[in-house]
C-alpha positions, 0 to 999 in steps of 0.5 A: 463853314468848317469845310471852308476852313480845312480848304484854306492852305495851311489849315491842316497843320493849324492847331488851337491856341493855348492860352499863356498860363497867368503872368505874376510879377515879383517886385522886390524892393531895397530900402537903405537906411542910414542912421547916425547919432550925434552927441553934442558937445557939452557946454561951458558954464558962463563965468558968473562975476558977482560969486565971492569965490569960484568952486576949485574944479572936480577932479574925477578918479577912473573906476571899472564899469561895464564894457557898453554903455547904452545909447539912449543914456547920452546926453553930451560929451566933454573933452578934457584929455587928448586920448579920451572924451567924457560922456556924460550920462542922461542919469547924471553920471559920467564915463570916460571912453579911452580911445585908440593909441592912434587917435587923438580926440582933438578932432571932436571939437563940436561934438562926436557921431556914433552909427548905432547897432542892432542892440542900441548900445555902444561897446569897448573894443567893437564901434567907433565914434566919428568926428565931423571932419570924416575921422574915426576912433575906436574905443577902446575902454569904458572907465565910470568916473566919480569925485575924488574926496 
């Protein structure tokens, strides 16, 4: 039979088959995750008509506090100037984030959008807020809010 085979024309440049070496196949897979936070806008208190007498409002004084607040702690946010918006805290407490020279915060009538960071906080001078009509503001400072006496 061996003899049958060196007969056939071609069979002396023959060689053995090898074997391909094993196929691996990498797979990598990207997953883009975006991430918005939306913080509500606080709402108003209704106006109760048997009460003897409203309370005067509370009027706030700016004072230092930190550069970042954390996300985790916001609860609302009022609007009370055009080149700021109050957030008010999980804890109770409120901070006010001045914003830009160039952005008014008349834009963040229903509320206000922050894409959260790697470290959960939201910082001065670093992130911005967005509308829901597609603009942004930085932020420019923080200012802790207290009552006036």
């Amino acid at each position: 039979m061996m003899l049958l085979l060196l007969a056939l024309p071609g069979a002396a440049q023959r060689r053995p088959v090898d074997t391909p070496p094993a196929v691996t196949t990498v797979r990598t897979e990207v997953r883009v995750q975006r991430v918005i936070l939306r913080v509500p806008r606080a709402p108003f208190a209704p106006v109760a008509y048997s009460a003897p007498r409203a309370l005067p409002p509370i009027q706030w004084v700016e004072k230092r506090t930190d550069r970042c607040v954390p996300l985790q702690n916001l609860a609302a946010v009022t609007i009370n100037r055009t080149d700021s918006v109050d957030l008010l805290l999980s804890s109770g407490g409120r901070v006010r984030a001045r914003l830009a020279d160039d952005c008014p915060s008349l834009d963040f009538v229903s509320g206000l959008y922050i894409r959260p960071s790697g470290d959960g906080r939201m910082c001065a001078s670093r992130d911005v807020i967005r509308s829901r009509s597609g603009g942004q503001c930085r932020i420019a400072a923080f200012r802790a809010l207290v009552p006036a006496r």
